[in-house]
N, C-alpha and C positions, 0 to 999 in steps of 0.2 A: 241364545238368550232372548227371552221374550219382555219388553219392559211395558210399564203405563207410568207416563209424565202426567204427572197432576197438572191442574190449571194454573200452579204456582211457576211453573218452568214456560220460559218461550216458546214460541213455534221456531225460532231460532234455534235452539237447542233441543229441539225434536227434528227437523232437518238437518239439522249437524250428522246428527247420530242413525238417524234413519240412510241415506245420503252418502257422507264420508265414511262414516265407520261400519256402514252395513248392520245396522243391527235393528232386527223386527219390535217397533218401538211403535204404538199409539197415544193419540193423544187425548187424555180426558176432555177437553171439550168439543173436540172433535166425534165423540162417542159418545158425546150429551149429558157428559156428567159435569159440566161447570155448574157452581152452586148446588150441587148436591151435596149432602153429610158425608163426614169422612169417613163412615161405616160403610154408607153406599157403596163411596172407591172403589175402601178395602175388599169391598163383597167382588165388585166387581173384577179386580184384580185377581180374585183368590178364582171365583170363575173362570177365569180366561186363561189360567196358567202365569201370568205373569209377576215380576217385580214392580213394585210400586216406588217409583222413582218422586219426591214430592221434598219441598222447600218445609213443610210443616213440621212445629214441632208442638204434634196432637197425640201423641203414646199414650199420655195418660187418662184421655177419654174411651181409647179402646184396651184399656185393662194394664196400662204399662210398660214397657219398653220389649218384653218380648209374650206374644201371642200366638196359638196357631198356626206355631212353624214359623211365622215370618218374624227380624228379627227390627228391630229400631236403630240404628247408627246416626248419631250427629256429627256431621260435616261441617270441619268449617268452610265459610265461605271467601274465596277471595276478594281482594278488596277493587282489583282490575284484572281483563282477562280479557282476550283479543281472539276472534272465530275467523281461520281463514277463507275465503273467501274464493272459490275455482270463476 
């Protein structure tokens, strides 16, 4: 599994996941997409093979909740949540 965390997610929860979980995960600002449009991302993401992992809820500037294969899911979010710590 190949992910991209938008700028809306931690670097906390991009070492999580990179780290404990093993999983090949970049991070958009790391990759110089902070403050770029959310098409940019997407573009980006869709180049690179990856999931777009992202707190936003922008579907409906890129056409709607499902687009070019990739699909839109709203998550809720918990209200507290504790990252162990090695």
């Amino acid at each position: 599994m190949r992910l991209l965390f938008d700028e809306n997610l931690s670097t906390l929860s991009v070492d999580y996941t990179r780290v404990t979980l093993d999983i090949d995960v970049l991070d958009a600002p790391a990759e110089g997409l902070a403050g770029k449009p959310d098409s940019e991302v997407r573009q980006f993401a869709i180049q690179s093979d990856r999931i777009l992992v992202t707190l936003d809820v922008w579907a409906g500037e890129l056409g709607g909740p499902r687009w070019d294969g990739l699909t839109s899911r709203e998550i809720p979010r918990p209200t507290r949540f504790a990252l162990p710590f090695r």
